[in-house]
C-alpha positions in Angstrom: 23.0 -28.9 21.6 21.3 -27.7 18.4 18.2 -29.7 17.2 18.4 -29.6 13.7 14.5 -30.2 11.7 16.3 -30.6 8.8 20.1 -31.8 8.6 20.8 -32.9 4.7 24.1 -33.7 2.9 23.9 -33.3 -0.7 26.5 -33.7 -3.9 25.4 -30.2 -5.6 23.8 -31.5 -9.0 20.5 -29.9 -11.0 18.9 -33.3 -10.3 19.5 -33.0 -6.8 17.8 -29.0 -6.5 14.5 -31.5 -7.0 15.5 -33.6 -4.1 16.3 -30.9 -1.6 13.1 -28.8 -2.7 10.9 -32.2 -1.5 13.2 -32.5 1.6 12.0 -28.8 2.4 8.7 -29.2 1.1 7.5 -32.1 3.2 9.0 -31.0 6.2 7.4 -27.6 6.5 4.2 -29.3 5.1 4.6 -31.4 8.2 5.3 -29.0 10.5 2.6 -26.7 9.3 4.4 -23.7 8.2 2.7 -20.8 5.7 2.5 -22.6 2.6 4.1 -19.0 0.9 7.0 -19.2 3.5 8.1 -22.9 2.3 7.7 -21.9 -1.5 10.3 -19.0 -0.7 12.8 -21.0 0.9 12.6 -23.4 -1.6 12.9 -21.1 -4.2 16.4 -19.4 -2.3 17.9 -23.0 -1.7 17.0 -23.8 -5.2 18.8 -20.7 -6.7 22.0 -21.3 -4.3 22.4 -24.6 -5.7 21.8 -23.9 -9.3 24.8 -21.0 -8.4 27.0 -23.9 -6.8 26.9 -25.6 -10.3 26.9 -23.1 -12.8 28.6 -20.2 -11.5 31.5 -21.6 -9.1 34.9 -23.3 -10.3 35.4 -25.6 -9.2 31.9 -26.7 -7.9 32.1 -27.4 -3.8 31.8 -31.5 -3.9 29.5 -31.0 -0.7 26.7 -29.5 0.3 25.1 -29.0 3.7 21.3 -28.1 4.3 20.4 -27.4 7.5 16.9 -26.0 9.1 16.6 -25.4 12.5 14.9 -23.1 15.4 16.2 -21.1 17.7 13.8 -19.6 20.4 11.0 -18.2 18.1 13.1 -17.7 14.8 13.5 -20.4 11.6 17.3 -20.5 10.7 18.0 -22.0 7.2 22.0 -22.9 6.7 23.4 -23.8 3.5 27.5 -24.8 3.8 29.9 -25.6 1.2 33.1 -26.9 1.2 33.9 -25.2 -2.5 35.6 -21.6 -3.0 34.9 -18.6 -0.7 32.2 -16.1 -1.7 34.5 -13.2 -1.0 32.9 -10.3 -2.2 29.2 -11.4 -1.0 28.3 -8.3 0.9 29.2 -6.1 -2.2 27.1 -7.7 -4.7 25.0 -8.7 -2.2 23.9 -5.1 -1.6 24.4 -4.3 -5.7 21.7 -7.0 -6.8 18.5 -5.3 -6.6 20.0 -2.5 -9.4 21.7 -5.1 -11.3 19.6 -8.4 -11.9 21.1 -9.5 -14.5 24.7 -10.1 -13.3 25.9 -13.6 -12.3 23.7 -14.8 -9.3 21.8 -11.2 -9.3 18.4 -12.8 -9.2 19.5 -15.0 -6.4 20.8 -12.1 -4.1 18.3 -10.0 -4.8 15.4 -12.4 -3.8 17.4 -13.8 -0.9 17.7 -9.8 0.5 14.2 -9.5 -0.4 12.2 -12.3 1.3 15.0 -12.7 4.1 17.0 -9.9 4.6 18.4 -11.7 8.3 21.0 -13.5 6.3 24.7 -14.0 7.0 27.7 -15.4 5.1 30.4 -16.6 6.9 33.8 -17.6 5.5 35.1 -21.1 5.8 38.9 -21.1 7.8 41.7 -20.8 5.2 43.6 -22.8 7.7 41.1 -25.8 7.7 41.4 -28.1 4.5 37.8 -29.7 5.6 35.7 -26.5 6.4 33.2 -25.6 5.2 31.3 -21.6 4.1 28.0 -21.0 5.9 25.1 -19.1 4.1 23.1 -17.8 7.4 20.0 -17.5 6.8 17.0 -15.9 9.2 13.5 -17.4 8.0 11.3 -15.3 11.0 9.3 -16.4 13.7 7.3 -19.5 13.8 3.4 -18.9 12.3 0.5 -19.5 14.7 -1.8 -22.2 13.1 -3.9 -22.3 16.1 -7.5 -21.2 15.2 -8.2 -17.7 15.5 -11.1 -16.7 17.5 -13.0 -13.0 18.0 -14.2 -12.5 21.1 -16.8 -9.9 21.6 -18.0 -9.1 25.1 -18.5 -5.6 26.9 -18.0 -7.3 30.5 -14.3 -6.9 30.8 -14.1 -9.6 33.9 -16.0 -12.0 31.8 -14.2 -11.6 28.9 -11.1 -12.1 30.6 -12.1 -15.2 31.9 -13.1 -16.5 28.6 -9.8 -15.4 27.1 -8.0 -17.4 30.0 -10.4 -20.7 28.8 -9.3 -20.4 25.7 -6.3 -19.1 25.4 -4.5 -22.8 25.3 -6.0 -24.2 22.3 -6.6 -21.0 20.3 -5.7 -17.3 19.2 -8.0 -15.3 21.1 -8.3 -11.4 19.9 -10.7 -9.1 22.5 -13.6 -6.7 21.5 -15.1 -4.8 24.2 -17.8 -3.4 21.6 -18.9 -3.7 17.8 -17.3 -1.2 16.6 -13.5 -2.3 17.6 -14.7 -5.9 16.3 -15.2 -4.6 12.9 -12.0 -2.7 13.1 -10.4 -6.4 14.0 -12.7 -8.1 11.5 -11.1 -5.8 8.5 -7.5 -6.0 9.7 -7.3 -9.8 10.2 -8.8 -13.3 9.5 -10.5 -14.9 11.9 -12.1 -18.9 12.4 -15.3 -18.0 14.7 -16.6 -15.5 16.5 -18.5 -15.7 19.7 -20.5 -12.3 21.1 -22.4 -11.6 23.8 -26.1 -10.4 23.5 -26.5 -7.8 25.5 -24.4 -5.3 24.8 -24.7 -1.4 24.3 -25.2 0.3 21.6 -25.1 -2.6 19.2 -26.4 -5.6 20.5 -24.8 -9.2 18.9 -27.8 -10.0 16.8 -27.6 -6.6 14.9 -23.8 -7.2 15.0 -24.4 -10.5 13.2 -27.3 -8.9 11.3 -24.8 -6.5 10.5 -22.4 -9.2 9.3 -24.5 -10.6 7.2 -26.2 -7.3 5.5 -22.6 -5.9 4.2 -21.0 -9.4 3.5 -18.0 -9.1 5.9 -17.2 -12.7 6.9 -20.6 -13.6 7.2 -19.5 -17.0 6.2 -17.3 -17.7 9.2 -19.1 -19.6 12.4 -20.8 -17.8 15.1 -21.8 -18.4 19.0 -23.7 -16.2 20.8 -23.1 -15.7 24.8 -26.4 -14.6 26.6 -26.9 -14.8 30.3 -30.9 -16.1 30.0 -32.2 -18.8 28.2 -35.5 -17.5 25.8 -37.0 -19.7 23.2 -37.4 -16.7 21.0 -33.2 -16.4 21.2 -33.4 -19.7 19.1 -35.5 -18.6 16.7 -33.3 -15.6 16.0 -30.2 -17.3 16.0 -31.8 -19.7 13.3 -32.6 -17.0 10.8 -28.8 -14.9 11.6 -27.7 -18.6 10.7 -26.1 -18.9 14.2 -23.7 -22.1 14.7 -24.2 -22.8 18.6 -24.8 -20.4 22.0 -23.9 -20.4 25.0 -25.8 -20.0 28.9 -23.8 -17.7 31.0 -22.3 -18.6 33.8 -20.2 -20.6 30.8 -17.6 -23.8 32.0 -14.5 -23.8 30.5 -15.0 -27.7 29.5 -18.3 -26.8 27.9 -16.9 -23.5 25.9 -14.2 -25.6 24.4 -16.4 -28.9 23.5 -19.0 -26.4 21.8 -15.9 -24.1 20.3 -13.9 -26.7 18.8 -17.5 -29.5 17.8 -18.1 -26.0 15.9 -15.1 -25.6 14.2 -14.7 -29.3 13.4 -18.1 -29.1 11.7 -17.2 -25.6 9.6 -13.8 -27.5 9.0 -15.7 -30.8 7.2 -18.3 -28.1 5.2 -15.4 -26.0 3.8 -13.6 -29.2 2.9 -16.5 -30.7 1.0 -16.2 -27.3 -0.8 -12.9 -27.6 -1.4 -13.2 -30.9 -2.7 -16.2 -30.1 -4.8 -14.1 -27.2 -6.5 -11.1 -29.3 -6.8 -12.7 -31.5 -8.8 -14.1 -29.2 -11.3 -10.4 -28.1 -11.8 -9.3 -31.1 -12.0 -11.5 -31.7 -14.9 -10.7 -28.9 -16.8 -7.0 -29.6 -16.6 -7.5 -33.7 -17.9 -6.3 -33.8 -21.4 -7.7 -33.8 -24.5 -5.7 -37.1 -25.2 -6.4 -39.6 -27.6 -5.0 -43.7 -28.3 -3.0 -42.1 -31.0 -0.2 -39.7 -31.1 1.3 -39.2 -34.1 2.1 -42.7 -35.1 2.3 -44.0 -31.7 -0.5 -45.8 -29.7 -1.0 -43.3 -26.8 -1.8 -44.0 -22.9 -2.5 -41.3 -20.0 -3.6 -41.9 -16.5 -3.7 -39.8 -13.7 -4.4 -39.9 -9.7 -4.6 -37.0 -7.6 -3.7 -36.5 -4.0 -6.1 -35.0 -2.0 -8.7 -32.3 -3.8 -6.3 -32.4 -7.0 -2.9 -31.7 -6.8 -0.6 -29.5 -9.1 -0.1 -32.8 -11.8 -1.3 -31.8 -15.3 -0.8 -32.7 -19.3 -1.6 -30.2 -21.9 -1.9 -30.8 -25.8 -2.1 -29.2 -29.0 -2.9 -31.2 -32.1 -1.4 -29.9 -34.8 -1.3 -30.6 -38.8 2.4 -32.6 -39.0 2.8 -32.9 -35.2 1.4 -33.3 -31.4 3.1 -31.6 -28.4 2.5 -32.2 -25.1 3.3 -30.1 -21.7 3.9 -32.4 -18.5 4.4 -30.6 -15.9 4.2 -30.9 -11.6 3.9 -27.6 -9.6 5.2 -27.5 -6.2 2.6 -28.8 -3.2 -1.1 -30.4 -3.2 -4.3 -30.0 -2.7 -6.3 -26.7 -4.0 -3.1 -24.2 -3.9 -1.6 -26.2 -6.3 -4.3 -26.3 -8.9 -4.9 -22.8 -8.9 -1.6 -22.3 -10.2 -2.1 -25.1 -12.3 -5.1 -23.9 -13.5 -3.3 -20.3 -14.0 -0.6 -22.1 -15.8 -2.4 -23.9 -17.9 -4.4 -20.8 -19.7 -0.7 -19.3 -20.1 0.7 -22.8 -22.2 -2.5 -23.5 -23.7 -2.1 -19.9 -25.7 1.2 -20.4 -26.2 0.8 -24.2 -28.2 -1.6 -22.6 -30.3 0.7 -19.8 -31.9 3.7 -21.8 -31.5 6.3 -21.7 -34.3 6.6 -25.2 -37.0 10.3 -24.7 -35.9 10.1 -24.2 -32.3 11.8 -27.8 -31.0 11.3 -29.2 -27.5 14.4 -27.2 -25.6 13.3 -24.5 -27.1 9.3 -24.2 -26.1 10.7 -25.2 -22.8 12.6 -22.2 -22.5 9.5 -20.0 -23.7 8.2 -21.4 -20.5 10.9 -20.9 -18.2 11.1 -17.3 -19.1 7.3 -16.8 -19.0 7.5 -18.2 -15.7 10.4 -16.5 -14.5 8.6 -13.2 -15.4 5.2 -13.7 -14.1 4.9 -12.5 -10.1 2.3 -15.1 -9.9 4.3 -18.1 -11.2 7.2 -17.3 -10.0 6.3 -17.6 -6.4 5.6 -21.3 -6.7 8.1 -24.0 -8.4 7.4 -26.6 -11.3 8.9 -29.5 -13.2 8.1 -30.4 -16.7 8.7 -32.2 -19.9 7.9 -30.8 -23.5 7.5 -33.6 -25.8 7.1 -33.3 -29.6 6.3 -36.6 -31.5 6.2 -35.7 -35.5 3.7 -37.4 -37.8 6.5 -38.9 -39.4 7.5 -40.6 -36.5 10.3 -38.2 -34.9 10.2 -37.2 -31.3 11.4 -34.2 -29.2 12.3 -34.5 -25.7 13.0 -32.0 -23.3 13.2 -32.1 -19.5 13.3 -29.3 -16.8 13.5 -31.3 -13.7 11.2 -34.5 -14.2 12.1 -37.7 -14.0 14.0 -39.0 -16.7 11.6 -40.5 -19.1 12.2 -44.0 -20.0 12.3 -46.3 -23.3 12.1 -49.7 -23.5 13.7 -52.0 -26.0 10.9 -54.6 -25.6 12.9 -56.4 -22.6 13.8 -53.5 -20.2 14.0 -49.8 -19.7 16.6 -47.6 -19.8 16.5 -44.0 -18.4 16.9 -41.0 -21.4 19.5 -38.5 -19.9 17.7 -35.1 -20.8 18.0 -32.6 -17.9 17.6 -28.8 -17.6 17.2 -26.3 -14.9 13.9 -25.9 -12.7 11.8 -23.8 -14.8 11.9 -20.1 -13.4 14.9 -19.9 -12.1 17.3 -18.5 -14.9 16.6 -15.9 -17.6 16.6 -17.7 -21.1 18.1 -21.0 -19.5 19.0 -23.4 -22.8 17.1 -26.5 -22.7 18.3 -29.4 -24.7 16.5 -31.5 -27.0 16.7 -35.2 -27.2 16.0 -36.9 -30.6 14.8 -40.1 -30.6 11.9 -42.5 -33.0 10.3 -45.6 -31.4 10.7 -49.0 -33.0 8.1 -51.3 -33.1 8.6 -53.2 -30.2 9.7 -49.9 -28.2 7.8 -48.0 -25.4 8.1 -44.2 -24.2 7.5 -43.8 -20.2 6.9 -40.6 -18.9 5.7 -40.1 -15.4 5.6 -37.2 -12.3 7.7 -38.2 -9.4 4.8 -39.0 -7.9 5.0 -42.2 -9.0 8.0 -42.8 -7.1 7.9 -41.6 -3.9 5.8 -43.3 -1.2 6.9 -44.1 2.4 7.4 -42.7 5.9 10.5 -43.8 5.5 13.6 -44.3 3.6 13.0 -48.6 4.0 9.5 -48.5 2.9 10.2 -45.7 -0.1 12.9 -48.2 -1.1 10.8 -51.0 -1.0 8.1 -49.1 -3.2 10.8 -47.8 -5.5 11.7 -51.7 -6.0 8.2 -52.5 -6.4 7.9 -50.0 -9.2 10.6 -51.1 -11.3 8.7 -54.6 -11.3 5.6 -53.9 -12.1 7.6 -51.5 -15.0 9.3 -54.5 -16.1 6.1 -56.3 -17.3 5.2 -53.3 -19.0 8.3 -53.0 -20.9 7.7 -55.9 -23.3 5.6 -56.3 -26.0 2.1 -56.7 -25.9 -1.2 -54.8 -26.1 -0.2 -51.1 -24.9 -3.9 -50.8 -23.1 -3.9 -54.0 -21.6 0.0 -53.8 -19.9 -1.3 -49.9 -19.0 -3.8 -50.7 -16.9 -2.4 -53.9 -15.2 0.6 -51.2 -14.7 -1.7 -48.6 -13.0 -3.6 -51.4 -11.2 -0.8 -52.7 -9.4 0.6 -49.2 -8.6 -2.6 -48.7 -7.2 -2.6 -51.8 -5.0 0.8 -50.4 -3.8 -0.5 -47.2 -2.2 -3.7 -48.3 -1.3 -5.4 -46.0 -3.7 -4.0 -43.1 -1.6 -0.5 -42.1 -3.3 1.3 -39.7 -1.4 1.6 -37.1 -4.2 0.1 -36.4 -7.4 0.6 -39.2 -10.0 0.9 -38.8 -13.8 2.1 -41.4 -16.3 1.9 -41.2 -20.0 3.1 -44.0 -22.5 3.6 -44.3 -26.1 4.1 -47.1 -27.9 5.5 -47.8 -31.1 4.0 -50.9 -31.7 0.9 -51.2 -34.3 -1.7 -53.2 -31.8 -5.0 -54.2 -31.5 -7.2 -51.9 -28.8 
């Protein structure tokens, strides 16, 4: 029997190519599969979908995701129960010379990250069957650390390879020279290297390594088969991490391979850290209490090192806008692109047209993205918003959360949707009109504010506790005051450790004392 890793059913809908993008998302992030692999399965399931809505009549009313392995190999199936496909291999094969026809883009990145793909008919004869989009992902990465091994004594070597070979990747050297060769055709976690070796001994290689910067950075044992005090003192100024006293013990090689790793692990993280920080910074925005004529209210929590969560805005004479947007995954990855993203939006704000509206910047965006080889191999959700000085506001949404507005009692979602930014050419984006009232409030917010949970009880339960802690801030009342007893019980919620990225910004159309 087949043990499916994912097994959805889904109504296709634009809101629900969000959805399925997270399903995928936080499974492969689980599983620990190349962050670039996940973004391009995404992206394909994504551009299926959008296909199922916009391009088939009628639209199938169900919609199968499956992921699965078979021996080495990822297999992605996507079944529908709506009209057969029946020309796919034609314009399958047609799509890289003509982009631009319907689903082009979709068939021609589909054939180009995964040309292992399949589609197979549904029976004519069977009123409940279903077509079957076969798709071959490739074989499953290797996440185990990489280690070079440099010895000239093939029988030792061999039986450090079979100590090691378990727990890591394990890549042979016999001299400096073929480690080099490795060193310039791979990536590698640590290296360990015998001494005593001809021609180039391991301190000159790792004198080497040093000298011409290649990977001088990564961690380093040295194998010697005498103990000298002066081998200490060498290995302190080559920066050495640990070494080792032939004969070597398997336990002991592992405990001193892996207490080295673990230690190069917690410095590069407190790097990582340290730079996300400093990105995360120079993404906050320059937000004040007023926008417009509204009283104005931002906070933000990131996952991890800073996640992909960011607000931009531009001032301007007669009106403020504001880009909210959440790129696909956490951590550093996420806030380069961010950071990328950002330059890209902050440019285009500043020579942006008085009669640009919302759905129409958005689009702008879309296509910038869709263009760029750098964005376009990630995925994002935004909202544009516009609020005039006299009092108007623009709304438009590309995947986000439906913002919220409260009537002083409770909140009622705005129904503004668009297509995931990226995926179509020129994709129309509409624009929501609305002007807050004096007892009103405008709640916009990532969806990391929603999702929380191992499981689909507990996410319930936090989705439940959400909506109660929203409810308070609903009525009226000092804007500041219900903002951060808001963010203070949300906090309480996820222990101060939210499971994604979490942005919220509320306007207020009350006039109140800060």
């Amino acid at each position: 029997m087949k043990h499916y890793f994912l097994n959805q059913r889904f109504k296709p809908t634009l809101l629900n190519v969000r959805t399925i993008r997270k399903y995928i998302g936080n499974m492969f992030e689980r599983m620990a599969v190349d962050a670039e692999k996940s973004g391009q399965v995404q992206l394909i399931v994504s551009e299926v979908l959008v296909n199922f809505v916009e391009h088939t009549d009628p639209s199938p009313t169900v919609v199968l995701v499956r992921i699965s392995r078979e021996n080495t190999q990822w297999v992605l199936e996507i079944l529908d129960n709506g009209v057969t496909f029946d020309d796919f291999e034609e314009k399958s094969k047609s799509a890289e010379n003509d982009l631009m026809s319907e689903g082009g883009r979709g068939l021609f990145l589909l054939r180009e990250y995964f040309p292992d793909t399949e589609y197979r008919k549904k029976d004519p004869n069977e009123a409940d069957g279903f077509n079957t989009l076969y798709i071959g992902l490739g074989k499953l990465e290797d996440h185990r650390p990489a280690l070079l091994l440099v010895d000239d004594d093939v029988a030792h070597s061999q039986l450090l390879y079979h100590y090691l070979e378990a727990p890591f990747r394990v890549t042979l050297c016999e001299d400096v020279a073929s480690a080099f060769i490795a060193l310039t055709n791979d990536t590698y976690d640590l290296i360990l290297s015998d001494i005593q070796m001809p021609g180039c001994s391991g301190l000159e290689f790792r004198q080497r390594l040093i000298a011409e910067g290649i990977s001088d950075a990564i961690p380093f044992i040295f194998i010697t088969g005498e103990e000298d005090d002066s081998l200490s003192y060498s290995a302190s100024d080559l920066h050495i991490d640990d070494y080792l006293i032939k004969p070597v013990k398997k336990g002991q090689l592992i405990r001193v391979v892996q207490r080295v790793l673990k230690r190069s692990s917690q410095v590069k993280l407190q790097l990582i850290e340290h730079f996300g920080r400093q990105l995360t910074r120079m993404l906050q925005p320059a937000l004040g209490t007023k926008m417009g004529q509204y009283d104005c209210e931002w906070y933000d929590l990131a996952a991890e090192a800073g996640g992909g969560d960011m607000i931009l805005a531009e001032y301007m004479r007669d009106k403020t806008v504001v880009f909210f947007a959440d790129l696909m995954g956490h951590g550093i990855q996420a806030k380069y692109y961010a950071h990328a993203l950002a330059g890209y939006v902050r440019g285009m704000l500043i020579n942006l047209d008085d009669d640009v509206e919302a759905g129409g910047l958005l689009t702008q965006i879309s296509n910038a993205f869709y263009k760029d080889k750098v964005l376009s191999s990630t995925m994002m959700t935004c909202v544009v918003v516009v609020a005039h000085a006299d009092g108007r506001i623009e709304l438009a949404n590309g995947g986000q959360p439906p913002p919220l507005v409260s009537n002083g009692e409770e909140w009622t979602a705005i129904t503004v949707e668009g297509y995931l930014p990226g995926l179509l050419e020129n994709a129309d984006y509409e624009t929501y009109h609305l002007r807050l009232e004096p007892k009103q409030k405008l709640f916009i917010s990532s969806d990391g504010i929603w999702e929380f949970g191992s499981n689909p009880k507990t996410r319930l339960e936090h989705e439940d506790s959400v909506r109660a802690a929203l409810q308070k801030l609903a009525t009226q009342g000092n804007l500041k005051e219900q903002t951060t007893e808001f963010i203070k019980q949300f906090t309480e919620m996820v222990a101060g450790n939210p499971s994604d990225d979490v942005t919220v910004l509320v306007l207020s159309g009350a006039t109140e004392a800060s």
